[in-house]
N, C-alpha and C positions, 0 to 999 in steps of 0.2 A: 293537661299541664305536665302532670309524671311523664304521659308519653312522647313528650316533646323533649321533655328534657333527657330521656334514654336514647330519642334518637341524634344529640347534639351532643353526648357521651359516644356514641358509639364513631359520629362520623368523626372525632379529635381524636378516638383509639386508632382509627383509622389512616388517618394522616399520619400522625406518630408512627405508625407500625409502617408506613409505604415509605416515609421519610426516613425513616431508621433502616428499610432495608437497601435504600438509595444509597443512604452513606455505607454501608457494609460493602456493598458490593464494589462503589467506589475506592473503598480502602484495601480489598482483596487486587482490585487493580493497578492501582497505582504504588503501593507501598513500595512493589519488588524494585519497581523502576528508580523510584525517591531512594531505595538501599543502594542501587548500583551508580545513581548519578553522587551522593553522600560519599560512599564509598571510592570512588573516585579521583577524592582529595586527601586519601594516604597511599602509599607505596607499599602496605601490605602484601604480601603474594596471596594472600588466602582472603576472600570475602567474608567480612565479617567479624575482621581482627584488627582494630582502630593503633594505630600507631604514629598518630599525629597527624594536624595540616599540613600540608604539600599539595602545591602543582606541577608535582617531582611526572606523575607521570601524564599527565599532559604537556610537560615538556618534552619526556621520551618521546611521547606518541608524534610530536612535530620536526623532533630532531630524527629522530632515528635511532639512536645512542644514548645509553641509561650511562650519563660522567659515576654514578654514584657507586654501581658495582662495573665499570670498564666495559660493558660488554654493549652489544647493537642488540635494539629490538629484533625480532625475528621478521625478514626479510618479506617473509609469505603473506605476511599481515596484511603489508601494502600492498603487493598484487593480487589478494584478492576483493582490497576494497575497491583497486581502479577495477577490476572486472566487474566489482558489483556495481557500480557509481554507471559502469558503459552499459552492461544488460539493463538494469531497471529504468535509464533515461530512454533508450532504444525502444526498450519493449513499451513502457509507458508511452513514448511517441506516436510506435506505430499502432497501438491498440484503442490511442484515443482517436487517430485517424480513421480505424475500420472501422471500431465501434461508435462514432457518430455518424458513417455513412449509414452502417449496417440500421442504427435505429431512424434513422429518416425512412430508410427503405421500409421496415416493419411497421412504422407511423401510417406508411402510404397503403397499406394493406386492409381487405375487409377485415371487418371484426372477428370473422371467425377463423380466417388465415393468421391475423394477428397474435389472437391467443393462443393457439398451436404451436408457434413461432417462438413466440416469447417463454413458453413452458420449455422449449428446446434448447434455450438460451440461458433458462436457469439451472440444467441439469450440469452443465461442468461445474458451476459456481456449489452446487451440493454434494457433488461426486469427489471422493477422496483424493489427497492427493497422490497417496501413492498408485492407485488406479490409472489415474492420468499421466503417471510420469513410467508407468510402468507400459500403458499405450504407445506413448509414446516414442519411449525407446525401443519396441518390440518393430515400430512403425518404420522409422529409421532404419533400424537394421535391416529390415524387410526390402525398403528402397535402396538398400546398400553405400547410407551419408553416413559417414565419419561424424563422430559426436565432437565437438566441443564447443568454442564461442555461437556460431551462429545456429546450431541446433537448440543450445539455451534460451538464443531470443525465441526464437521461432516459436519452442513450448511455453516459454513467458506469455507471449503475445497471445497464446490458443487460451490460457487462465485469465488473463486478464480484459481481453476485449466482452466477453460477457458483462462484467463490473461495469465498463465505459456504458453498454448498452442499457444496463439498469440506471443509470446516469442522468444519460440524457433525455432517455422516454418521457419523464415527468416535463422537464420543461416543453418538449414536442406537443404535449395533450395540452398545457398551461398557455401557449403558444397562439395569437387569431392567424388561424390558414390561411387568412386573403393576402396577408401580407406577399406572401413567397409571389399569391397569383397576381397581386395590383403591380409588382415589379416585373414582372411576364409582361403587362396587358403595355405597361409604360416604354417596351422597347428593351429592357435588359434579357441576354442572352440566360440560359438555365443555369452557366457558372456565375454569370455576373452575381445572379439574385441567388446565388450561393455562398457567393465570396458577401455579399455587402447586406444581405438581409436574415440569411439563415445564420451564419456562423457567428454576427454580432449578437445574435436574438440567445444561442446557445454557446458563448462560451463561458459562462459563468459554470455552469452544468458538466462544461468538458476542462473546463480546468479541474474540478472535484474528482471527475472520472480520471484525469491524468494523475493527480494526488495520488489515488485511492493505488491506479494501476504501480507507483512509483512504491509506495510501500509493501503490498501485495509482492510483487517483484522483491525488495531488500527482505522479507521475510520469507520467501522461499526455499525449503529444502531440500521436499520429497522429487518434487519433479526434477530441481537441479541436479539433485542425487544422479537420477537415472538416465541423462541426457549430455551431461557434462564430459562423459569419457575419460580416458583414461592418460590425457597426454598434458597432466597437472594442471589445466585449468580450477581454478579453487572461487568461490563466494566467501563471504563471510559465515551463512550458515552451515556451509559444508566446512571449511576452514577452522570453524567452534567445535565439530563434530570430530576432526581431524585432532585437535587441539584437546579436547574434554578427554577421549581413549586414552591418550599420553600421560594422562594423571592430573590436569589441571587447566587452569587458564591462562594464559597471558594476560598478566594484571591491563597494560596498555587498551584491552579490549574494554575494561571501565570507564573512561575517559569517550571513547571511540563513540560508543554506546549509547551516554548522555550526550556527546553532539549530535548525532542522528534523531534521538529522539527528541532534543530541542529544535533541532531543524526541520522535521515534519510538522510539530506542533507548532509553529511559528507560521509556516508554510497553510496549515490548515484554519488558522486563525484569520490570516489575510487573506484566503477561499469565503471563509464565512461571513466577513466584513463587505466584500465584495458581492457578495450572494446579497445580504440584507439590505444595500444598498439598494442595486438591482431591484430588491422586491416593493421597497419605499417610492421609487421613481414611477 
């Protein structure tokens, strides 16, 4: 009895101590973001210095123009969010395109090609970034391409098709093989029973894998850094980097910041919805 009851003491220490470190960690994660989206709805210059409710600058950020002190947002802001909004939809595109052919092709491989493969596949995803961005440009320069917009996708897409491959593999294994071959045996051409059997079966998988690749992409520095050149093409992360040296922030990037991050989180909630869906049926 005693030892029954130390070990129904110990597995409740235990849940408390794994629950308690869930919420920590989940409050180390989310606070900063809950400060900057909070934060947001004053027109402070400095984070962290409460000066009342406003959607002063979320109106800046949609006009252009702060009426309050006469002056225009800073110009760069915007150009480098459409730059960012054009690389990371691009890159996400074409990476969810390679990366689901590339994992079908690894799918179709023996098992011991396959795990070879796949270890190949995870080494960009662990390799620094500044290593990759520094290949990268070393790469370019070597091939004698001028850096700017389309060298950025280019190294976007080399970061992120791995992602797309970790992806979709699981639904590919989760996946019965006969389907692809009973659409073969039925008279469909190898794109037909691509178009109408593989790609319905995996795009829940490659929607997640484009998500994943679209924020991957908006959060990139290092490799933008060393890829981007030198003829002002700007990101946002490089633009903050630009912006931080100068002595501060552009309050406007508060507002910016909480719509992106509501907009993935939105975006990933109706991934998930559609996944659990998918797995019920």
């Amino acid at each position: 009895m005693t030892t029954r009851t130390s070990i129904d003491k110990r597995s409740i220490w235990s849940r408390i101590l794994s629950q308690g470190y869930l919420w920590l960690l989940l409050f180390v994660l989310y606070t900063p973001i809950l400060l900057i989206i909070v934060f947001s709805f004053t027109k402070s210059k400095v984070l962290g210095n409460w000066t009342g409710f406003t959607i002063g600058l979320y109106e800046n950020l949609f006009t252009g123009y702060d009426l309050s002190d006469n002056v225009r947002v800073d110009p760069n802001l915007y150009r480098a969010l459409i730059y960012t909004v054009v690389i990371a939809f691009s890159a996400a595109l074409v990476s969810t395109i390679l990366g689901t052919i590339a994992a079908i092709g690894i799918f179709n491989l023996s098992q011991r090609y396959r795990k070879g493969v796949m270890f190949l596949n995870s080494v960009p995803m662990i390799n620094p970034d500044i290593i990759t961005g520094i290949s990268l440009f070393l790469l370019f320069v070597f091939l004698g391409i001028s850096r700017g917009l389309v060298t950025v996708i280019i190294a976007h897409v080399v970061f992120c098709t791995p992602y797309v491959v970790l992806s979709v593999m699981p639904r590919l294994q989760k996946m019965n093989p006969n389907i692809y071959e009973a659409a073969l045996d039925l008279g469909a051409t190898p794109s037909q029973a691509f178009r109408k059997v593989l790609v319905p079966e995996l795009w829940p998988s490659m929607i997640s894998g484009f998500i994943l690749s679209l924020t991957l992409s908006i959060d990139d520095f290092g490799v933008t850094f060393f890829t981007k050149g030198s003829n002002g093409l700007e990101t946002l992360s490089t633009f903050i980097y630009s912006d931080a040296r100068k002595g501060g922030l552009t309050p406007e990037l508060r507002p910016l910041f909480s719509l992106i991050f509501l907009t993935i989180l939105v975006l990933l909630i109706i991934s998930n919805l559609r996944t659990s869906k998918q797995i019920k049926k």
